[in-house]
Every structure is written in C-alpha cells, then in structure tokens.
N, C-alpha and C positions, 0 to 999 in steps of 0.2 A: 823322312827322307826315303826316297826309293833305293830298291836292289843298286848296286851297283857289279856288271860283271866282272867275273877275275880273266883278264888277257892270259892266256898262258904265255908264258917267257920260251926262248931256245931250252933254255938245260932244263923245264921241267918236260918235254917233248923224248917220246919214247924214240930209238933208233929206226924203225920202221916209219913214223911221221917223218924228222928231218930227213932222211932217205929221200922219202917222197916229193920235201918240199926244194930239195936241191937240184931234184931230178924235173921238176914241174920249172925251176926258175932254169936251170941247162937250156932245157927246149926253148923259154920266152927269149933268152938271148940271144938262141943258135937263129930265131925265127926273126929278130928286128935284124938281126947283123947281118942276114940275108937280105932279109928288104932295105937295109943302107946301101948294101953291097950293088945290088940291082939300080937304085934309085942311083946312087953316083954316077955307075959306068951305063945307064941309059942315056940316051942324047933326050935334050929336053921337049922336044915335038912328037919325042914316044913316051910322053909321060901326062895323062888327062888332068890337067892344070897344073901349080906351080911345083916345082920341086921344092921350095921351099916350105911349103904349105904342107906337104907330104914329109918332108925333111921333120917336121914340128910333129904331125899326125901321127909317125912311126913311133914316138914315145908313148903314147896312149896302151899300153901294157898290149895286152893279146887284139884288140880290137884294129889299132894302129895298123902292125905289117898285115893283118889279114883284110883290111879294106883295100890299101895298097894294090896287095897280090892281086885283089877279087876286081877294082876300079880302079884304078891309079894306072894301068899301064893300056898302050894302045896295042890293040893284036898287030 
C-alpha cells in the first residue's frame, strides 16, 4: 500500500498558523461580500452578462469576486 498523508487537524495547528488561516479566510469573505454587495446594487446592463451567472461565479473562493471586479462590471 502507499504512504498515506497525515491532514493536520485545527488543534494540532500552532497559534501563529490558525492566526493566519482566520485572517486569510477574514479577507476571502470581506472580498466575495463586496463583490455580492456590488453585484446586487448594480443595475443589470452594467454587469457583462448575467447576474446570475456571476451570482454562482462569486462562490468560486478567491478566483470568483476577483474576475467579477476584473470583468464582470461595465466601466
């Protein structure tokens, strides 16, 4: 049989990682809640295809709102 990796768990994670990991997950949700925020209160002919489409996209972790921001809106 092959190696199998050990996942580290929360409680074996030193203070300095989950720090990090709270502070990295803060940012991804400050960043979709902005791009929902955006996406709602935009009228939908300043939004480069569906809202809904984009609505579904914004889930897609860091990828999602940063295509949005980058294509998803009309200047």
């Amino acid at each position: 049989m092959g190696h199998m990796s050990h996942k580290p768990h929360w409680k074996d994670l030193n203070s300095k990682r989950k720090t990090g990991i709270v502070l990295v997950s803060m940012a991804q949700f400050a960043l979709t809640a902005a791009a929902y925020r955006d996406l709602i209160k935009r009228p939908a002919d300043q939004v480069d295809g569906p809202k809904v489409a984009w609505g579904v996209a914004l889930l897609v972790h860091w990828i999602g709102p940063i295509a949005y921001f980058a294509k998803g809106r009309k200047p």
